[in-house]
C-alpha positions, 0 to 999 in steps of 0.5 A: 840092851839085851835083857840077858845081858842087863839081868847079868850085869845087874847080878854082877854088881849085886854079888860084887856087893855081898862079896864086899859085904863079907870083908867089909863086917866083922861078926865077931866085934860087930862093927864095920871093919875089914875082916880078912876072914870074910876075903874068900867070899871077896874072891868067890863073888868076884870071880862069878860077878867077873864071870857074869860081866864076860857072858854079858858082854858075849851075850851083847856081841850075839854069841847065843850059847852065852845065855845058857853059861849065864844061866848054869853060873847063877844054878850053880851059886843058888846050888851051893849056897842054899843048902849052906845058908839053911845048914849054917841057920840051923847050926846057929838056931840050935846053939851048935854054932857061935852067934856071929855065924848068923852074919854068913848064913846072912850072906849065903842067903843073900847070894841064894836070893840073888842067884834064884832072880837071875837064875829065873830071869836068865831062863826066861830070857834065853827061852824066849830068845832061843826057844827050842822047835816044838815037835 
């Protein structure tokens, strides 16, 4: 299997996780139980992580520009869940936030890590299997 297209599917499962992770929790009791507050992140994390396996799968067939699509899909969650993550840590530091928002910088933080290994991984991976000519 092509290494893009394993690092993909392994980051469809992890965010498909956390995304499960965020329903499967309720912060505000502390116990494991559906919390539909959390389904947003259920449907985030799915919609990427179904994103990921249709670039994996392209990326499988041989369809080249598909790695660099796997590539700005995991920017793009690092992007917009890295500042939310360190905001949503600081907001519950300073006592600005309720404690049970630990729980979602938790999760943000988790789909930061994730998409920073595939965000890394994918670029090495589409440069050493598409590198661009040297002048």
């Amino acid at each position: 299997m092509n290494p893009s297209s394993r690092t993909l599917r392994i980051y469809a499962l992890l965010l498909l996780a956390i995304g499960a992770a965020s329903v499967l929790f309720d912060p505000t009791v502390g116990a494991v139980t559906l919390y539909l507050k959390g389904k947003t992140g259920l449907i985030v994390c799915g919609i990427a992580a179904a994103l990921a396996v249709a670039f994996s799968r392209l990326i499988a067939g041989g369809t080249s520009w598909a790695r660099w699509a796997g590539l700005a899909l995991s920017f793009l969650l690092l992007a917009q869940s890295g500042p939310k993550a360190f905001s949503l840590a600081k907001a519950v530091s300073a006592g600005t936030k309720e404690g049970h928002f630990w729980y979602q910088a938790t999760l943000f933080a988790l789909i930061a890590v994730v998409s920073l290994w595939a965000t890394v991984s994918q670029f090495v991976n589409a440069r050493q299997n598409d590198p661009s000519p040297r002048a």
